[in-house]
C-alpha positions in Angstrom: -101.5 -167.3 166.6 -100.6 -169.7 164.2 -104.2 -170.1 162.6 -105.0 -166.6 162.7 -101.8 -166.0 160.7 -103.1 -168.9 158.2 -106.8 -167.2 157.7 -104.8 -163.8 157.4 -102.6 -165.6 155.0 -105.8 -166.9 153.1 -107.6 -163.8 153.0 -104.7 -162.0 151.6 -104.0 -164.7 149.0 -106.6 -163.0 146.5 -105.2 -159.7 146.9 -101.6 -161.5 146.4 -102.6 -163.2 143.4 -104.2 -159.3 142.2 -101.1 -158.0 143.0 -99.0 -160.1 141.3 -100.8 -160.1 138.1 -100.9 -156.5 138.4 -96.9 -156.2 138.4 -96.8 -158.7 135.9 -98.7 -156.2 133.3 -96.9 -153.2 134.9 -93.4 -154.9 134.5 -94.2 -156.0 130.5 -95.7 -152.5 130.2 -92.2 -150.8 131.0 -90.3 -153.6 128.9 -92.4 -152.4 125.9 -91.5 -149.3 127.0 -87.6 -149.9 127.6 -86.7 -152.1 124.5 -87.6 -149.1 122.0 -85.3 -147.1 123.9 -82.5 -149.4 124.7 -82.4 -150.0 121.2 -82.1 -146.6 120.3 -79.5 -145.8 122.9 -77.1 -149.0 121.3 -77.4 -147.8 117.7 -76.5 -144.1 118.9 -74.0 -145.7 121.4 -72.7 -147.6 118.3 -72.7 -144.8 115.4 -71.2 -142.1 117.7 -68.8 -143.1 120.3 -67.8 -146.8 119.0 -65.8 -145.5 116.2 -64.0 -143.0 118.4 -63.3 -145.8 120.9 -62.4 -148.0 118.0 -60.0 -145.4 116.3 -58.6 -144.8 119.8 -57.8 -148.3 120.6 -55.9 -148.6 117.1 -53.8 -145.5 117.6 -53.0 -147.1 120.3 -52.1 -150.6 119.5 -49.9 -148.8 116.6 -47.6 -146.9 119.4 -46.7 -150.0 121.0 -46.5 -152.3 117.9 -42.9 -153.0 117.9 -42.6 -153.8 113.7 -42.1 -150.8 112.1 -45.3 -149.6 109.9 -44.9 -150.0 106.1 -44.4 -146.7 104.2 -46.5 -145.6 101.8 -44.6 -143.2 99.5 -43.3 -146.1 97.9 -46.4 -146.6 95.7 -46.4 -143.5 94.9 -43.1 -142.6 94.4 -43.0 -145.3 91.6 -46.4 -144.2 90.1 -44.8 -140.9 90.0 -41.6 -142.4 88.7 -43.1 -144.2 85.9 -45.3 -141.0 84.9 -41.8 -139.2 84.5 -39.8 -142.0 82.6 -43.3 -142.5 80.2 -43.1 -138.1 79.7 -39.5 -138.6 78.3 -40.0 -141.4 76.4 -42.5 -139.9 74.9 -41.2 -136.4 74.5 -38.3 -138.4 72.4 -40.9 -140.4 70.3 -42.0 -136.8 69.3 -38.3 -135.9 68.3 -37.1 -138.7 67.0 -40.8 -138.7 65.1 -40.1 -134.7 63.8 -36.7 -135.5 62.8 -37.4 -138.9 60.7 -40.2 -136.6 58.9 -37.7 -133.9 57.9 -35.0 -136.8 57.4 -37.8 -138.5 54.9 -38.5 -134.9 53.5 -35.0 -134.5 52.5 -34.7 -137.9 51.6 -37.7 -137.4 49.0 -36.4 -134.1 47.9 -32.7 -135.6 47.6 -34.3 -138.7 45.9 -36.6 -136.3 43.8 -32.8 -134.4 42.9 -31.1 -138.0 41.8 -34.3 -139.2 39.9 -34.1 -135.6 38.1 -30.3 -135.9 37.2 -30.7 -140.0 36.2 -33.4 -138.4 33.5 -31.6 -135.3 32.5 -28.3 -137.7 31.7 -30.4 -140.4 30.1 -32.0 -137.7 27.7 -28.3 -136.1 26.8 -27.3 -139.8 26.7 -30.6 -140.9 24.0 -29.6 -137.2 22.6 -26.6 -138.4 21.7 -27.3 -141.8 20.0 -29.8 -140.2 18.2 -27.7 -138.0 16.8 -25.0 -140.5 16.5 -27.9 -142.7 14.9 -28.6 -139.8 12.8 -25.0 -138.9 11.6 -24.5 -142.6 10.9 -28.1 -142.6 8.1 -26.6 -139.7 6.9 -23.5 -141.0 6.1 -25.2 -144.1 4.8 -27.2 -142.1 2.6 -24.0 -140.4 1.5 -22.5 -143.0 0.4 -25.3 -144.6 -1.7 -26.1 -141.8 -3.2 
């Protein structure tokens, strides 16, 4: 029994060998197959339900955190302070601007006013000496004649 099962064993070696290079090709035939696939399946695995797992996982770990979560108005309540305090500082630069043009306005008439007056007197006061200067050579002349 023993060397029939040996001859049986040799006869069926080709066969074995046939069928083992036969599941060879079959079994790199359906990893060429497979590895497009798989790969496919991980990038649509990892654009579609990775970030939902992801986002899930840090809601999560941000209900039991026990620090407290920063707040973010602050930024933006000084951005939005700092916008109003630059609005009024500029709405009085336009004031204060306005009023020193109509102050300078005034001051340039009021200075046009004095400049007026200083000529008017210093013509009544060269009026004068001439006419001083003039009653004076007339008197000269009066008396040498």
């Amino acid at each position: 029994m023993k060397e029939q099962a040996v001859r049986t064993g040799q006869r069926m070696q080709p066969m074995a060998d046939q069928a083992k290079v036969a599941a060879a090709h079959r079994i790199e035939d359906a990893r060429y197959w497979a590895a497009p696939r798989l790969e496919s399946a991980a990038h649509g695995f990892e654009e579609q339900f990775a970030p939902m797992v992801s986002t899930m996982l840090t809601n999560a770990a941000r209900r039991i955190d026990p620090t407290p979560s920063r707040s973010r108005r602050w930024p933006m309540l000084a951005l939005l302070t700092g916008l109003a305090v630059g609005t009024i500082g500029y709405m009085f630069y336009r004031r204060n601007a306005q009023q020193w043009t109509e102050h300078m306005k005034d001051s340039a008439s009021d200075a046009s006013r004095w400049v007026n007056e200083k000529a008017d007197r210093a013509s009544e006061s060269a009026d004068r000496m001439a006419a001083n200067v003039s009653d004076k050579a007339d008197e000269a002349s009066r008396k040498m004649s």
